[in-house]
MARPA-592736 format. One record per atom (N, C-alpha, C): x, y, z; atom name; residue in one letter; residue number from 0. Coordinates in pm, whole numbers. Example, Ala and Ser with C-alpha at 12.3 -4.5 7.8 and 13.67 -1.06 7.14 Angstrom:
2
1319/-569/780/N/A/0
1230/-450/780/CA/A/0
1320/-330/780/C/A/0
1285/-225/708/N/S/1
1367/-106/714/CA/S/1
1290/3/787/C/S/1
This chain:
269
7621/13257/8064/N/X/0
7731/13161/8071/CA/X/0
7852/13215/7995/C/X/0
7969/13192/8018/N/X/1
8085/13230/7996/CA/X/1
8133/13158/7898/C/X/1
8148/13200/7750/N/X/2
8235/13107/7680/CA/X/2
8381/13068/7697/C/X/2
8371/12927/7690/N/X/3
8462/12858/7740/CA/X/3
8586/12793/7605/C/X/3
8719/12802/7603/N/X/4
8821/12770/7517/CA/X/4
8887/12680/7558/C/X/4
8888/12562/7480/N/X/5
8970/12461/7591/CA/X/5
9090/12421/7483/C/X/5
9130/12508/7407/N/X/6
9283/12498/7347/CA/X/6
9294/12669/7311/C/X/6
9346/12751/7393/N/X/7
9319/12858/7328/CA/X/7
9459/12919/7293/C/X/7
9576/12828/7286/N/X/8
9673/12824/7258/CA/X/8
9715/12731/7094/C/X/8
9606/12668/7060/N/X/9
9532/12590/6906/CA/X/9
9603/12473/7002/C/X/9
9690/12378/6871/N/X/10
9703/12205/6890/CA/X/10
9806/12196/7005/C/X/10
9880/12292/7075/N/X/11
9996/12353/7151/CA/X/11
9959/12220/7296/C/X/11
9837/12292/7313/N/X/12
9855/12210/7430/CA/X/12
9781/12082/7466/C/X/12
9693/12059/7387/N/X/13
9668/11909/7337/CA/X/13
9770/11818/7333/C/X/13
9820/11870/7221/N/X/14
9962/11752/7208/CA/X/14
10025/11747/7287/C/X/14
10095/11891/7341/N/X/15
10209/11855/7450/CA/X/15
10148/11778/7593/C/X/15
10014/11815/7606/N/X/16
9973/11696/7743/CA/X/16
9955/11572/7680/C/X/16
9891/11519/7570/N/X/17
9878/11389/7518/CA/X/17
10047/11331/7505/C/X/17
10149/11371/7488/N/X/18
10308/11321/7501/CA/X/18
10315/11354/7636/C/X/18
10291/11401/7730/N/X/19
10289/11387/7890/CA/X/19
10263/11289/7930/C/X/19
10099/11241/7878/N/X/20
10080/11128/7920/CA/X/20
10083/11016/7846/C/X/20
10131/10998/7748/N/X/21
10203/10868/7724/CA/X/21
10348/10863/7748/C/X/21
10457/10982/7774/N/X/22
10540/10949/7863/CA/X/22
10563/10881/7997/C/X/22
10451/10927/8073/N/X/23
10409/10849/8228/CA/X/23
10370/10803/8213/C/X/23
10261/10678/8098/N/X/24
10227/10597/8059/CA/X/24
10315/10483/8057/C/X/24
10425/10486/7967/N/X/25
10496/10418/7907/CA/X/25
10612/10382/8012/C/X/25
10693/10527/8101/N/X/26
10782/10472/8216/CA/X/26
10655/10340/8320/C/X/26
10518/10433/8342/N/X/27
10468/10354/8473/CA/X/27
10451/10175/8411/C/X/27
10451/10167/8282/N/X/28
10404/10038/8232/CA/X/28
10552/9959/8228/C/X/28
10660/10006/8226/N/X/29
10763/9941/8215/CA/X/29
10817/9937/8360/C/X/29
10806/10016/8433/N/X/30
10889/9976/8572/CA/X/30
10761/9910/8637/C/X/30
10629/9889/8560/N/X/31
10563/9729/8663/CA/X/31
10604/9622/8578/C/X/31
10671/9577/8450/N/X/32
10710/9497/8406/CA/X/32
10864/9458/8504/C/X/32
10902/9520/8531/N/X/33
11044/9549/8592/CA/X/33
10997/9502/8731/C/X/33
10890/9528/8815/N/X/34
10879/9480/8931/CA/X/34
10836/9334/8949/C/X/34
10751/9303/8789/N/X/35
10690/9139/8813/CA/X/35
10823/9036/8796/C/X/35
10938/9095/8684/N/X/36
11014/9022/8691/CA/X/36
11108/9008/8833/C/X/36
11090/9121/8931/N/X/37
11209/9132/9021/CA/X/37
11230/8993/9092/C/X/37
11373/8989/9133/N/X/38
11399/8851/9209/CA/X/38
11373/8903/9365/C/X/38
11362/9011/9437/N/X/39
11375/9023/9551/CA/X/39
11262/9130/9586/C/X/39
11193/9126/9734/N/X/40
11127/9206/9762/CA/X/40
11170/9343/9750/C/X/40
11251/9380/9815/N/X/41
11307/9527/9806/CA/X/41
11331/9563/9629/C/X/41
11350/9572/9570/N/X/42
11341/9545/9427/CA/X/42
11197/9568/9361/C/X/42
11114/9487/9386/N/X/43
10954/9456/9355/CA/X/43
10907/9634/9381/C/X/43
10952/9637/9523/N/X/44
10889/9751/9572/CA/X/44
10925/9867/9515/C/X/44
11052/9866/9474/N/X/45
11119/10053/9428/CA/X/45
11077/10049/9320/C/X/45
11077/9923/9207/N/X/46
11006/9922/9135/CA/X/46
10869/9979/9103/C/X/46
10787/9938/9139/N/X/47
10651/9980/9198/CA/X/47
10615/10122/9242/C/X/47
10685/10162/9316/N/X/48
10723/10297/9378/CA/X/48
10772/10414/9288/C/X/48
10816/10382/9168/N/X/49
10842/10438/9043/CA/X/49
10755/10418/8953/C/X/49
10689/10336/8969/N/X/50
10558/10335/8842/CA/X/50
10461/10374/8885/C/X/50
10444/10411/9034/N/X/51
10315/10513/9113/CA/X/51
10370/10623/9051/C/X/51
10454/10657/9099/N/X/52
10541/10812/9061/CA/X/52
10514/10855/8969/C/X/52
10583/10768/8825/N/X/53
10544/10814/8686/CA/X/53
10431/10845/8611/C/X/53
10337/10735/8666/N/X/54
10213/10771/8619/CA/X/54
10108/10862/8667/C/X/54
10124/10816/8835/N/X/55
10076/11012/8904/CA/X/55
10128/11119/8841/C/X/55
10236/11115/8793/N/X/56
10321/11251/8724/CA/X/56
10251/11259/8600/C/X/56
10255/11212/8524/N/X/57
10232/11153/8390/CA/X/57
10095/11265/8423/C/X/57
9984/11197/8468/N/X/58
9882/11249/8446/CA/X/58
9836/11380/8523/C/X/58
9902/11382/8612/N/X/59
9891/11551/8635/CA/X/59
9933/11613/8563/C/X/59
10065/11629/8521/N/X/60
10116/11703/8383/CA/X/60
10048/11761/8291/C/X/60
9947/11607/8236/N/X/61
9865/11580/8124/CA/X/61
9760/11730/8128/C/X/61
9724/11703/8256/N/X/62
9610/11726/8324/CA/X/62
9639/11896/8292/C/X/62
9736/11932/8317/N/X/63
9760/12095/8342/CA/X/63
9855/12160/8261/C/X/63
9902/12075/8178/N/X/64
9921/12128/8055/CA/X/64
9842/12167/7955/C/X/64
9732/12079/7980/N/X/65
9622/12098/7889/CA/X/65
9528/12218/7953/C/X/65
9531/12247/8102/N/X/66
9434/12344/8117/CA/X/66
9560/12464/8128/C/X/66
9654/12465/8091/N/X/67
9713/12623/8083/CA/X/67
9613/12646/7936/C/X/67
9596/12592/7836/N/X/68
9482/12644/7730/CA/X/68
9361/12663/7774/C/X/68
9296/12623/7876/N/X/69
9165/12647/7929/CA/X/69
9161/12821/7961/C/X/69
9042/12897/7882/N/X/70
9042/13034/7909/CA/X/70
8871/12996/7925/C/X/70
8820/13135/7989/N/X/71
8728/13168/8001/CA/X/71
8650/13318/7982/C/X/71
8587/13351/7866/N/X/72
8590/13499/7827/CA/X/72
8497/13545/7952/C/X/72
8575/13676/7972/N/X/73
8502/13767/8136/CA/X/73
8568/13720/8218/C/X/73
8668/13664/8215/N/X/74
8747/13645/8397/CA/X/74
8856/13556/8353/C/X/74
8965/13594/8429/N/X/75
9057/13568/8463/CA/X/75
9094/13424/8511/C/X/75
9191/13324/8546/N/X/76
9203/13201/8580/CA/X/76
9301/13205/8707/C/X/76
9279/13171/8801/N/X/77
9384/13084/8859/CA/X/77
9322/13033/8943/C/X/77
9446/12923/9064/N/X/78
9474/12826/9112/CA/X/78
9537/12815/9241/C/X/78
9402/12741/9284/N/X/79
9487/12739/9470/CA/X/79
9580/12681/9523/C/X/79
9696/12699/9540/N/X/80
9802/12634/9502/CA/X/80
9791/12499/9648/C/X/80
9729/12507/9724/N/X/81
9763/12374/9805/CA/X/81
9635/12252/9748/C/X/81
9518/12332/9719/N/X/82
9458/12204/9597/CA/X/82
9503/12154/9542/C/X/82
9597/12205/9446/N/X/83
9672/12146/9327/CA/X/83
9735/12068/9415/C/X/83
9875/12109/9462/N/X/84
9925/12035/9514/CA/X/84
9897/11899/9577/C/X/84
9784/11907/9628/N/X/85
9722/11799/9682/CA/X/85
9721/11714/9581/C/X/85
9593/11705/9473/N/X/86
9600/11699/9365/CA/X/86
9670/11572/9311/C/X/86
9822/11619/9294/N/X/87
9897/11578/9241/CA/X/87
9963/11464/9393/C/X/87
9950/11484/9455/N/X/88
9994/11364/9580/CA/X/88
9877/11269/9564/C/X/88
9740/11280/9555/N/X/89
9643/11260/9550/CA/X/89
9654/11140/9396/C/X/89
9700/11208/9297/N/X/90
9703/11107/9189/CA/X/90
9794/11016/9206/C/X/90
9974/11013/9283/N/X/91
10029/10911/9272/CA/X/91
9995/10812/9414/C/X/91
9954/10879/9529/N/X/92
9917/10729/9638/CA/X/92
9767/10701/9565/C/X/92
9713/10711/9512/N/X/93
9586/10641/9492/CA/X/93
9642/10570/9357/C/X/93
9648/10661/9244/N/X/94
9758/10538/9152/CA/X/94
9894/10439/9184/C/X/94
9924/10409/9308/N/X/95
9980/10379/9380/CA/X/95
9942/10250/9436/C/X/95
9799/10289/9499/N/X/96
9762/10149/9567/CA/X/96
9740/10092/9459/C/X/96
9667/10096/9331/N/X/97
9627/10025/9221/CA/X/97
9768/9932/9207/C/X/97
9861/10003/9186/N/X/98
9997/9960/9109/CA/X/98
10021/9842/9185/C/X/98
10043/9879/9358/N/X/99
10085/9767/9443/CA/X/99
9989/9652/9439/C/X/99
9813/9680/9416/N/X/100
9754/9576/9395/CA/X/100
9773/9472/9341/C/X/100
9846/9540/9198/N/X/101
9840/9444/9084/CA/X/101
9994/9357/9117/C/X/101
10121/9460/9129/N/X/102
10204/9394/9190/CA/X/102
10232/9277/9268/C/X/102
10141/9291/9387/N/X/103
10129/9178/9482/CA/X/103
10009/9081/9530/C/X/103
9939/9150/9381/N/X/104
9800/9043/9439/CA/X/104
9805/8911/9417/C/X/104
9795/8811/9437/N/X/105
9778/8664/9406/CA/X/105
9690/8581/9311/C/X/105
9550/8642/9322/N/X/106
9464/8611/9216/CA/X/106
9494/8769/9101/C/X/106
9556/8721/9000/N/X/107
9563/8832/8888/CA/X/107
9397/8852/8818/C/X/107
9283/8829/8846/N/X/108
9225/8867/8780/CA/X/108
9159/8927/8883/C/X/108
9145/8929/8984/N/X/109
9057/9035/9138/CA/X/109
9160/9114/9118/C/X/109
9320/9099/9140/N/X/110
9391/9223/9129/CA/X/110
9391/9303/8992/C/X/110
9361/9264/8867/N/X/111
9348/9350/8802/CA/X/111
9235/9406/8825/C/X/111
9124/9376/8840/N/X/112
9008/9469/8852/CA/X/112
9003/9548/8967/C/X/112
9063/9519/9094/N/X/113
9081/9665/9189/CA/X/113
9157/9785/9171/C/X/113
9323/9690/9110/N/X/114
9381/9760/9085/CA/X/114
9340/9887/8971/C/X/114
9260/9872/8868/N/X/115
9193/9952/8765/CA/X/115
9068/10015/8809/C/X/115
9012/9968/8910/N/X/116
8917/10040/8963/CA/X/116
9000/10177/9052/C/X/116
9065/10125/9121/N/X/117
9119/10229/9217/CA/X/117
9206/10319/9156/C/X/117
9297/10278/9039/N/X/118
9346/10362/8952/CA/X/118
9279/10397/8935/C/X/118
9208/10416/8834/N/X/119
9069/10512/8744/CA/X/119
9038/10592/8859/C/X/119
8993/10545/8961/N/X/120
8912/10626/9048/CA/X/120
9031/10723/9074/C/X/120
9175/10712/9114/N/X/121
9249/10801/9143/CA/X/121
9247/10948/9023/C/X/121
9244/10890/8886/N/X/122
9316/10938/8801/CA/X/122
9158/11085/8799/C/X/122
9045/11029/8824/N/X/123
8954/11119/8791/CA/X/123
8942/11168/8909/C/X/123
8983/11160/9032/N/X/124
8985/11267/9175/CA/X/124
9104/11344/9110/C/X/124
9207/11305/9067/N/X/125
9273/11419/9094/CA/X/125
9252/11533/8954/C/X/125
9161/11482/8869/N/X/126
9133/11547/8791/CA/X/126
9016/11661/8821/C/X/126
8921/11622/8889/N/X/127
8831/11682/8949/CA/X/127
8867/11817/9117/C/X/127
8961/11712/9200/N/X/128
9027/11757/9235/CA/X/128
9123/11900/9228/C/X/128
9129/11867/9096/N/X/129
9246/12005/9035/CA/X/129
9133/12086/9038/C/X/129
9025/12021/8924/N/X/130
8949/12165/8883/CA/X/130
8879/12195/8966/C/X/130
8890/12161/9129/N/X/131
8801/12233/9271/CA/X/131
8914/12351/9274/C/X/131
9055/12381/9244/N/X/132
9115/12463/9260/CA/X/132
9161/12589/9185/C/X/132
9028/12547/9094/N/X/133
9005/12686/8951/CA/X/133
8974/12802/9069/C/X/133
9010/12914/9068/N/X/134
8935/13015/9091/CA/X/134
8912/13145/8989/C/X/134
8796/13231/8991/N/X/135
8761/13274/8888/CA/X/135
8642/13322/8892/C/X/135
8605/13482/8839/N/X/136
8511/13526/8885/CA/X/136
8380/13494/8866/C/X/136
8275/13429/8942/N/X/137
8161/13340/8845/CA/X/137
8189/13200/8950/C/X/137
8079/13090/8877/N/X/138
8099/12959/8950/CA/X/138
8066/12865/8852/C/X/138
8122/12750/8881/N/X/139
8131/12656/8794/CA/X/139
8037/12556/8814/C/X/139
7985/12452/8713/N/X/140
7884/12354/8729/CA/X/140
7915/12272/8663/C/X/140
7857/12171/8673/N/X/141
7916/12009/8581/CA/X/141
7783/11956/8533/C/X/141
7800/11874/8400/N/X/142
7735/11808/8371/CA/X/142
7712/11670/8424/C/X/142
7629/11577/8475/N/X/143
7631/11495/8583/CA/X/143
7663/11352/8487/C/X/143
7577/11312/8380/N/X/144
7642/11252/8263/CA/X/144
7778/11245/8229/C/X/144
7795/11383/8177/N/X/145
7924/11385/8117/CA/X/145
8042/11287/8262/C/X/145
8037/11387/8373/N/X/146
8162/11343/8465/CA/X/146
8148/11180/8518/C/X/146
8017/11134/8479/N/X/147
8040/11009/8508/CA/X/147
8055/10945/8363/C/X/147
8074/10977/8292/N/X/148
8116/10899/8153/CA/X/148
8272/10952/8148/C/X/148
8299/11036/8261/N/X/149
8467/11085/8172/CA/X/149
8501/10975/8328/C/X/149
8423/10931/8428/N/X/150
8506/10857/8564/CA/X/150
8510/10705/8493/C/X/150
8426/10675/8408/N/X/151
8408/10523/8344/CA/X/151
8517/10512/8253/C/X/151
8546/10624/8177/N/X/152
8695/10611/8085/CA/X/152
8826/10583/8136/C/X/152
8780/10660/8304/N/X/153
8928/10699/8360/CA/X/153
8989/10526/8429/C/X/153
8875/10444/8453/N/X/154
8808/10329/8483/CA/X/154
8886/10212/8385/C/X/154
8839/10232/8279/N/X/155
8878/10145/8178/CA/X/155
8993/10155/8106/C/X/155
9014/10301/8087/N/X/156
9185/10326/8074/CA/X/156
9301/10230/8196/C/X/156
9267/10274/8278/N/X/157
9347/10231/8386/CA/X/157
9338/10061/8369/C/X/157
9215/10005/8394/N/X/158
9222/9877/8347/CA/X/158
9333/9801/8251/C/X/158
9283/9837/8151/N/X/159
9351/9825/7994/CA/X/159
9493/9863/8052/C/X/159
9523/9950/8099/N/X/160
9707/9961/8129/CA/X/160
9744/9865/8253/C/X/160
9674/9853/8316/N/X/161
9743/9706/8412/CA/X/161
9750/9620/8311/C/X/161
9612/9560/8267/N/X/162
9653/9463/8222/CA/X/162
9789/9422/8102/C/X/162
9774/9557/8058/N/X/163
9894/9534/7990/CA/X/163
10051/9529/8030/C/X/163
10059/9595/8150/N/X/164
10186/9586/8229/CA/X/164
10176/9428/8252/C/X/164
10088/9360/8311/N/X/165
10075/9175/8331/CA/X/165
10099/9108/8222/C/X/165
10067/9129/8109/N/X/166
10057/9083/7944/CA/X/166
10143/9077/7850/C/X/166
10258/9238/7882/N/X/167
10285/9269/7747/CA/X/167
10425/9270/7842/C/X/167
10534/9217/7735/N/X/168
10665/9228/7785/CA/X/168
10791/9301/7689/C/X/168
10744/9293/7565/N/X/169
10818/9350/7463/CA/X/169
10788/9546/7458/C/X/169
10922/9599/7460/N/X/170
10911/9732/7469/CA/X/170
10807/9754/7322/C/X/170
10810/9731/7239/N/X/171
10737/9754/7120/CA/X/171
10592/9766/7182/C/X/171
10593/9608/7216/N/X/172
10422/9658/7290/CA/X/172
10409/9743/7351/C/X/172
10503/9788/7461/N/X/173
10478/9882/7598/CA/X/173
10430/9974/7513/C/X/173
10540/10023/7436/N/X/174
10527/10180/7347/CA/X/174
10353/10151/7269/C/X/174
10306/10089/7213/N/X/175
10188/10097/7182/CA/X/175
10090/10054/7290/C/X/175
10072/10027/7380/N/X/176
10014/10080/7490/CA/X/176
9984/10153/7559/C/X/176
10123/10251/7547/N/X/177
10108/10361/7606/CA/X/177
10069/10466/7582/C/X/177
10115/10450/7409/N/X/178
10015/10564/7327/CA/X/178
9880/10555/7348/C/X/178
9854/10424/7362/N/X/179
9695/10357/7375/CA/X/179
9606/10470/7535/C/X/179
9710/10426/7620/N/X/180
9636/10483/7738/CA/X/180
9685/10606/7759/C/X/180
9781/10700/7658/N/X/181
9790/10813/7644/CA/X/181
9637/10915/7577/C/X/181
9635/10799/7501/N/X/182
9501/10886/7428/CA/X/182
9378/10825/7511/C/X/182
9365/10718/7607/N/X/183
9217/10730/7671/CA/X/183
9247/10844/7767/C/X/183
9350/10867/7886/N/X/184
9311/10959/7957/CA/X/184
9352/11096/7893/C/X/184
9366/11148/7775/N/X/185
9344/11292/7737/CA/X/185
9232/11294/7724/C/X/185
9141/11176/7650/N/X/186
8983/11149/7615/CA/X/186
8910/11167/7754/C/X/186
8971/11092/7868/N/X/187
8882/11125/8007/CA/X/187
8896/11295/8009/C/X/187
9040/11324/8020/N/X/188
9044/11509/8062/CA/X/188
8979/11591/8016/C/X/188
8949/11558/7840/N/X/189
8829/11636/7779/CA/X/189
8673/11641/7770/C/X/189
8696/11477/7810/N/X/190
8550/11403/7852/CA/X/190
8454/11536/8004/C/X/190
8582/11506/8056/N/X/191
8556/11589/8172/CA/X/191
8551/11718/8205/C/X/191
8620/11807/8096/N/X/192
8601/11931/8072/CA/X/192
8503/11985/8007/C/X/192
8421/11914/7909/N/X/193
8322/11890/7861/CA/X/193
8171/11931/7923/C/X/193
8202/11836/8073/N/X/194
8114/11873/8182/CA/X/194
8111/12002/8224/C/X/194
8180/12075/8195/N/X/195
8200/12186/8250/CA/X/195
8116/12343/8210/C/X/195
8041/12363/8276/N/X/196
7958/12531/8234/CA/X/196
8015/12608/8331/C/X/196
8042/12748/8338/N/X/197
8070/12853/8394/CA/X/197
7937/12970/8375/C/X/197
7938/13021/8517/N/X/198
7843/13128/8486/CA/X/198
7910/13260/8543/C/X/198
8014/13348/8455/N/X/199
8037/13466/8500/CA/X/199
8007/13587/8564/C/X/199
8071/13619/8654/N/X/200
8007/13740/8719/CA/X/200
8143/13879/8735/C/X/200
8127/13938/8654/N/X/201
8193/14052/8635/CA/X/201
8228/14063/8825/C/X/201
8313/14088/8858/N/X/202
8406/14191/8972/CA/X/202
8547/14242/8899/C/X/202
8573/14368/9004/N/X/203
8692/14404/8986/CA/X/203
8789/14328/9103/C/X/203
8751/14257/9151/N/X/204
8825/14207/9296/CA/X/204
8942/14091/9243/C/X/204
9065/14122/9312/N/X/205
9149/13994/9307/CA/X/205
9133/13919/9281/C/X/205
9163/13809/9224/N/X/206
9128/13650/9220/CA/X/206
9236/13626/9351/C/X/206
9179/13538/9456/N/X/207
9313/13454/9506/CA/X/207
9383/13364/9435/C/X/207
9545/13276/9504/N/X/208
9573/13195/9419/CA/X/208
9682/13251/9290/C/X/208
9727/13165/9284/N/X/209
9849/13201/9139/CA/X/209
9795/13157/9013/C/X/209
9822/13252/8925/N/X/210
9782/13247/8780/CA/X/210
9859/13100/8729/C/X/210
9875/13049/8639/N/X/211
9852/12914/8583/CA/X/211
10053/12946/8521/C/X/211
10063/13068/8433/N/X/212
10206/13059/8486/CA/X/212
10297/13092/8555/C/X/212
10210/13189/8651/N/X/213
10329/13173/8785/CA/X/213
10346/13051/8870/C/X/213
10241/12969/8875/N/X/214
10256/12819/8912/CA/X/214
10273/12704/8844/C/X/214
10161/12689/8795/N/X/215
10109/12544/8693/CA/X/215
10286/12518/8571/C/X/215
10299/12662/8574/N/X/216
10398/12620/8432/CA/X/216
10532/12574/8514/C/X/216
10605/12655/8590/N/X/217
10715/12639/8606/CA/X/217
10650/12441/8732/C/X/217
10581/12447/8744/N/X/218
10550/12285/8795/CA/X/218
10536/12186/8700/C/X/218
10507/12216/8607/N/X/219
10478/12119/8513/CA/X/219
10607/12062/8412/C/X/219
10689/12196/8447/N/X/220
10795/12159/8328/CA/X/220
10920/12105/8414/C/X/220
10902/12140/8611/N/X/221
10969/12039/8659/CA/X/221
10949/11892/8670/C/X/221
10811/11878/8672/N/X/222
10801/11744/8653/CA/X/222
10786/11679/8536/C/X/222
10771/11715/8430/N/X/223
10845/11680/8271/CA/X/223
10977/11631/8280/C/X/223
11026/11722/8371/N/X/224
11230/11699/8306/CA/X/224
11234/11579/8405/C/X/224
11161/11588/8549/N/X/225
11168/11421/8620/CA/X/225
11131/11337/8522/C/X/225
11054/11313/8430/N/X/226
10980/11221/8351/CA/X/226
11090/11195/8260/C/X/226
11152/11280/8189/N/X/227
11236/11216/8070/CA/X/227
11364/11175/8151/C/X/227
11407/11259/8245/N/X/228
11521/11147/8260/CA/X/228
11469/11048/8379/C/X/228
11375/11067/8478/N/X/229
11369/10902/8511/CA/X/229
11329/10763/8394/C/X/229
11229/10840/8274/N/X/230
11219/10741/8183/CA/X/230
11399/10699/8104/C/X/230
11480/10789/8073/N/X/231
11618/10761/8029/CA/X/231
11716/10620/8110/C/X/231
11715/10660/8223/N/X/232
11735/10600/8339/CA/X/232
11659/10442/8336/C/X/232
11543/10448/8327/N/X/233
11449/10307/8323/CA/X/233
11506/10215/8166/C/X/233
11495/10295/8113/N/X/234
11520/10296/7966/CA/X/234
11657/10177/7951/C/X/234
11770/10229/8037/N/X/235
11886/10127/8041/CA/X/235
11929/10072/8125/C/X/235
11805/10045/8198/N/X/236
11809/9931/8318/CA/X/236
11728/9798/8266/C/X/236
11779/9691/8251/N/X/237
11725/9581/8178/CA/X/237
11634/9518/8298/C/X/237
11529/9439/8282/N/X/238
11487/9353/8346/CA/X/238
11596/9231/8357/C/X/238
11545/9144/8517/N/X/239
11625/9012/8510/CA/X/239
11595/8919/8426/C/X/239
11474/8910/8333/N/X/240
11496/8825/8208/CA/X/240
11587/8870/8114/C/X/240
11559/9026/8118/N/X/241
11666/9043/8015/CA/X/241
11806/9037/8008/C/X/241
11831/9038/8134/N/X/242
11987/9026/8123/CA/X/242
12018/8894/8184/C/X/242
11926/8796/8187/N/X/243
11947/8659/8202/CA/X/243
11958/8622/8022/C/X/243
11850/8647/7932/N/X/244
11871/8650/7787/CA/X/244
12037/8668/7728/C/X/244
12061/8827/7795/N/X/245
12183/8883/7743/CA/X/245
12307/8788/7760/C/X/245
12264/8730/7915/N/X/246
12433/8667/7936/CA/X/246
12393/8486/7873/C/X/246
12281/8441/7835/N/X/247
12280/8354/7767/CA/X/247
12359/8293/7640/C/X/247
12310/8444/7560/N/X/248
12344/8502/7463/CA/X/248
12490/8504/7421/C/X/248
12526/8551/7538/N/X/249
12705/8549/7558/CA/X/249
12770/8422/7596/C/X/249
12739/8338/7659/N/X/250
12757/8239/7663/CA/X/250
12796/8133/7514/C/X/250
12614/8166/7470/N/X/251
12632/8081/7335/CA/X/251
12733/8105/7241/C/X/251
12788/8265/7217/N/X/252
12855/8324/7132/CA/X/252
12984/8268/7181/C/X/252
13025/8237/7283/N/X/253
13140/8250/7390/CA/X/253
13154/8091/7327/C/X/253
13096/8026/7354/N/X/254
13089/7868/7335/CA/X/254
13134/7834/7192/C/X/254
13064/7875/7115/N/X/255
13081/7866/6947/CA/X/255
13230/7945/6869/C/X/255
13294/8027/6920/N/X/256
13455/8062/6914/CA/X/256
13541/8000/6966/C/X/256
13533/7947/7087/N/X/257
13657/7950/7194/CA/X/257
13643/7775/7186/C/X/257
13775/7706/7171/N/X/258
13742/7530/7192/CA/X/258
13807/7577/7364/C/X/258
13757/7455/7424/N/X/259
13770/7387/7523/CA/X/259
13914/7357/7565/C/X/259
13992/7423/7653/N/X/260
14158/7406/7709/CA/X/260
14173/7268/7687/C/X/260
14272/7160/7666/N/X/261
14322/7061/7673/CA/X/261
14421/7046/7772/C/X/261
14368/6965/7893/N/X/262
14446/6911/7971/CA/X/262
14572/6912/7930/C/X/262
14707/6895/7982/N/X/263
14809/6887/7956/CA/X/263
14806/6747/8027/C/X/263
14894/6600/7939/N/X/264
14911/6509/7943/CA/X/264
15013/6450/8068/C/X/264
14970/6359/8147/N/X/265
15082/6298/8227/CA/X/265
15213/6269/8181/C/X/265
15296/6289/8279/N/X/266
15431/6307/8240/CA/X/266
15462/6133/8257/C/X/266
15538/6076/8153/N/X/267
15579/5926/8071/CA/X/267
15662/5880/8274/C/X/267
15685/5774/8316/N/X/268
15714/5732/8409/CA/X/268
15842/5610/8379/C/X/268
């Protein structure tokens, strides 16, 4: 068996995927707050449609930032680039349907539980998913335990973040939520790497596929820079409570300065 390094870059890439994914954490949890408040369908939906986005992003990122540290002593790494790709389409329509579940379901407690089922289930295909697109000399095996204890995390993470998009309305909360379900799915990614044995076999032959930074990197750091500025962007777009609050607000202030015009008096006859 091939010893296996799953930071071989040290805390580098831990952290930087754990702030991946509580970045796409934190946008996908605020633009479904943004869609429950919306006044109009079209609204509800782009809404929605941005919090599939972010959080599919979010966690692919997560996902492959953290395995540019994945080495394997005796062979080389890379990546089939239309797996991946998949992959990553693969994480936002399946985190996608979850989102719209919860969005438009009627009974909130059946829609939270599909919606978190089908999330989770997305978040660990495309995790599994990815790593069908390791190539590398040797073959890989899973622990059957482990990957179903890292699909039950991916399960309950997802859960726990709907419900909190339904629950929590104050950015303070969002932000501790998101750290929250930032750190369960790095816990699923490692959960799931965990599963992982390699049994090497020396060749001199090619690997197919692109090495991790002729692809994985320059992909990952495009969809990073989507992440901070669509989160910037979300960031100073208020919900319609909130800017129903704001112009309240103004009102009251408006009211408490300014007296009331006085008629001008009829003219004496």
């Amino acid at each position: 068996m091939g010893h296996l390094d799953h930071a071989a870059y040290g805390w580098l890439t831990p952290v930087l995927s754990y702030a991946m994914a509580c970045i796409g954490a934190a946008l996908g949890l605020r633009c479904t707050v943004c869609a429950l408040a919306a006044t109009t369908g079209s609204s509800r939906r782009n809404w929605l449609l941005t919090a599939a986005s972010a959080i599919g992003t979010g966690i692919w990122t997560m996902h492959f930032v953290a395995m540019l540290g994945f080495d394997v002593t005796g062979t080389e790494i890379h990546y089939n680039v239309p797996l991946t790709v998949l992959s990553l389409l693969v994480a936002m329509l399946v985190v996608g349907a979850g989102v719209f579940a919860v969005g438009y379901g009627r009974a909130r407690g059946r829609a939270l539980v599909l919606g978190g089922l089908t999330t989770g289930l997305g978040v660990a295909s495309m995790h599994y998913l990815g790593m069908a697109a390791l190539r590398l000399h040797g073959s890989v095996s899973y622990d059957p335990l482990m990957v179903g204890l890292s699909v039950a995390i991916a399960v309950v993470a997802a859960t726990a973040a709907l419900w909190a998009a339904l629950n929590i309305k104050s950015p303070v909360a969002v932000t501790v939520a998101s750290l929250v379900m930032g750190a369960a799915v790095s816990s699923m990614h490692y959960t799931g790497m965990l599963a992982v044995a390699v049994r090497v076999v020396p060749s001199e032959q090619t690997l197919p596929g692109a090495t991790a930074m002729q692809f994985i990197f320059p992909l990952a750091v495009g969809l990073g820079s989507y992440l901070f500025i669509t989160s910037a962007f979300v960031a100073l777009s208020p919900t319609a409570d909130e800017r129903a609050a704001s112009a309240s607000a103004a009102r009251h202030l408006g009211g408490g300065q300014a007296a009331a015009p006085v008629a001008p008096s009829a003219p004496a006859r």
